[in-house]
PADREN-943371 format. One record per residue (C-alpha): y, x, z; residue in three letters. Coordinates in steps of 0.1 Angstrom, whole numbers, padded with zeros to 4 digits, always signed. Layout:
# residues N
YXZALA;...
//
This chain:
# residues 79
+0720+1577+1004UNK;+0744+1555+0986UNK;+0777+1559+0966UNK;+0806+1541+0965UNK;+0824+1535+0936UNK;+0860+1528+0934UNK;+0888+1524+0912UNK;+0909+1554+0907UNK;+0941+1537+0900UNK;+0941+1513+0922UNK;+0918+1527+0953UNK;+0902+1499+0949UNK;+0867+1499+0963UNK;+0841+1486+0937UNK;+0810+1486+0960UNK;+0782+1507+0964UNK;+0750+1520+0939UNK;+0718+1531+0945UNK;+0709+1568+0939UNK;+0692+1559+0911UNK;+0718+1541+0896UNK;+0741+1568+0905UNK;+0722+1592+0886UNK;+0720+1571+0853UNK;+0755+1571+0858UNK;+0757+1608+0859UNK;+0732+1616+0832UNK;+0747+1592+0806UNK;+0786+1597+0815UNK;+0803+1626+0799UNK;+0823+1653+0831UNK;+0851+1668+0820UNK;+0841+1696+0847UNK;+0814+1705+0871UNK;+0832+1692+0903UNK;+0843+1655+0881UNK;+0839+1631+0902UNK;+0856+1605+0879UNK;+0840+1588+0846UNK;+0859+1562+0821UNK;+0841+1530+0819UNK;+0841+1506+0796UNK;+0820+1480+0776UNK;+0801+1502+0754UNK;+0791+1527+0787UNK;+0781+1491+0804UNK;+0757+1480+0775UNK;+0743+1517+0776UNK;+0736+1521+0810UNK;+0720+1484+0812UNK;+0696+1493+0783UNK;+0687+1529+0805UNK;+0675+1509+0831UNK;+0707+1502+0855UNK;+0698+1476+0878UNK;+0711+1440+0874UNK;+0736+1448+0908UNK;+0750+1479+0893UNK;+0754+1461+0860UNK;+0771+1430+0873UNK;+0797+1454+0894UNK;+0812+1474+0864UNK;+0816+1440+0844UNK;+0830+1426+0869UNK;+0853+1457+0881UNK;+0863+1464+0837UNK;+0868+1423+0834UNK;+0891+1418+0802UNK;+0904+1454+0800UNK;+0895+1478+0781UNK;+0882+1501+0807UNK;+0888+1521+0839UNK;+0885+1552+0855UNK;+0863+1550+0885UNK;+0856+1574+0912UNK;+0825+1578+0932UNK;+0814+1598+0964UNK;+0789+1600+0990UNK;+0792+1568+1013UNK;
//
C-alpha cells in the first residue's frame, strides 16, 4: 500500500511514500487528533525525518514540495 501526499491548500498532489516512509512520518509528526490526517512540514521536520531514516525519494519530495517557504500543511491518505 502506498500514500499519497498532497498539499492541503492547494490540492496539490505531492506524490506518493512508501509505508515505511509513511510511518516515520506518523511517528515523528505531532496529530492534533486521532483521525488527523494533516501534519505541518517544514525544514526542521525535513532534516528530522532524513536523519530517522526517510528514504532519499521521500526526502527529495518534501524539499521540493516546502521550496523557499516556510512550510505547508500536507495531507495524506491511502492511494
Amino acid at each position: 500500500m502506498s500514500i499519497r501526499l498532497t498539499e492541503k491548500d492547494t490540492g496539490r498532489t505531492l506524490g506518493t511514500i512508501s509505508q515505511e516512509d509513511f510511518q516515520l512520518l506518523v511517528g515523528h509528526m505531532e496529530e492534533e487528533s486521532s483521525t488527523d490526517q494533516d501534519y505541518y512540514v517544514e525544514h526542521t521536520a525535513i532534516d528530522a525525518l532524513e536523519a530517522l531514516g526517510a528514504s532519499a525519494g521521500f526526502v527529495t519530495l518534501l524539499r521540493n514540495a516546502v521550496g523557499e517557504s516556510e512550510g505547508i500543511d500536507v495531507v495524506w491518505a491511502e492511494a
